[in-house]
N, C-alpha and C positions, 0 to 999 in steps of 0.2 A: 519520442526521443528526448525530448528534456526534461522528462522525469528521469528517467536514465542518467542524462547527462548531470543531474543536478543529485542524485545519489550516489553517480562517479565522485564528483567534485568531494563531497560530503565525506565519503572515506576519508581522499584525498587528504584530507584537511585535518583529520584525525593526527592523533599522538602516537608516532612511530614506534614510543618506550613500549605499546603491550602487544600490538600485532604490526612489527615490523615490517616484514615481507609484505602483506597483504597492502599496507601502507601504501610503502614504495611503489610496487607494481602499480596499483590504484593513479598516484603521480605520473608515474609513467605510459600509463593508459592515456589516460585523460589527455596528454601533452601531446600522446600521438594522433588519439582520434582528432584533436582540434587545432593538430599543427601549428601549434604555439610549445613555449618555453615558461612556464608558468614556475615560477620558485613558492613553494608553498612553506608557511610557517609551519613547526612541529605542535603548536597549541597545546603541550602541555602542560599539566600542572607544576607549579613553582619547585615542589619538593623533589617532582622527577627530575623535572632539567637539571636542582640544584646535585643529584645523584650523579650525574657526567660530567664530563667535561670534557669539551670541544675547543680545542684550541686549533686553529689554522697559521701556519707561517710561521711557524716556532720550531728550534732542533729537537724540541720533544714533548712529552703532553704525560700530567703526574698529577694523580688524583688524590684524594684524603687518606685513602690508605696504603700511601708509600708505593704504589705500583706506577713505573714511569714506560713509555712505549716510545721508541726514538731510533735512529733520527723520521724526522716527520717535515719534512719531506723524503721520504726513502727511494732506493733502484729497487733493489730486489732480497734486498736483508733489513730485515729487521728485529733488534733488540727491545730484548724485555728484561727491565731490570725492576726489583723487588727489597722496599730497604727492610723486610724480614727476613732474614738468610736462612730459618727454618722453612722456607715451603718449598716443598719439593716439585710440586706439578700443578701446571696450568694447563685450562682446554682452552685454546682457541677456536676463533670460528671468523673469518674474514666474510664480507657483504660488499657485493658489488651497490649503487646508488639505486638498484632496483632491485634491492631486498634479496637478489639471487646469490646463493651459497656458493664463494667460489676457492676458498680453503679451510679445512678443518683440519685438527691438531686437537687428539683428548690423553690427556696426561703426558703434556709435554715436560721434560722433566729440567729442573733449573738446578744448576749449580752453581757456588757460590754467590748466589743471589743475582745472577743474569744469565741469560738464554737468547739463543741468537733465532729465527727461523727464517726462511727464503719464500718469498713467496713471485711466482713466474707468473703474474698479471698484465696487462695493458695500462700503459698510465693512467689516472683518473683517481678520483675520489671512493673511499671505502671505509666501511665501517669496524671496526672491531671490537669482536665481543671476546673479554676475557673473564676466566672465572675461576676463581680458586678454589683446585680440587678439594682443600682439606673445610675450611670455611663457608663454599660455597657460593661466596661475595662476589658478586659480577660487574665490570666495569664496563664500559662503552666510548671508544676513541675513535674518532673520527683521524683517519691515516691518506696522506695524498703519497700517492707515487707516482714519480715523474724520472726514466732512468734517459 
């Protein structure tokens, strides 16, 4: 058992940036089988983290490439706004804290350089991955909803 438990851990502890889900779950494992609340650091390398950004308690969260996601703290809508007014489609993909998939959205289409979408979740903490269909370039925002 504590080989096991210490290979849990060891995921666990891993960098959410390349096998998210598996991460997550891993944390969320480990926190059930030992009924504890265990907040684990992401321990990635400097150049991933510097790739996201994770801002908490702010009306909204805007990364190096002009993409803003707000407001943040949201009910059940959320905007996406884009200061390149040429792109036309984003795929979303929303993540519960345990890596599980609980909205997708691929070639969501923006006009005028903002997009609204609804998402019908239970308050809590989520992740958001967004990625520009034409470029490719993927963001990562951490989204609280509390309605």
């Amino acid at each position: 058992m504590v080989s096991a438990s210490s290979d849990l851990k060891a995921i666990a502890e891993k960098c959410p940036f390349f096998d998210g889900s598996v991460i997550y779950q891993a944390r969320a494992l480990y926190n059930t089988i030992f009924k504890t609340y265990q907040i684990f650091e992401n321990n990635c390398p400097a150049d991933i983290e510097a790739k996201s950004m994770f801002v908490e308690n702010e009306s909204q969260t805007e990364t190096s490439s002009g993409l803003m996601l707000f407001p943040n703290p949201a009910q059940n809508e959320v905007n996406i706004a884009f200061e390149d007014k040429a792109l036309t489609q984003v795929d979303i993909q929303v993540m519960d804290i345990n890596g599980k998939i609980v909205f997708t959205n691929n070639a969501l289409e923006i006009l005028e350089g903002i997009s609204t979408f609804r998402l019908d979740v239970e308050n809590g903490m989520y992740v958001v991955k967004l990625t520009n269909s034409i470029t490719n370039e993927t963001t990562i925002h951490k989204l609280a909803i509390q309605k």
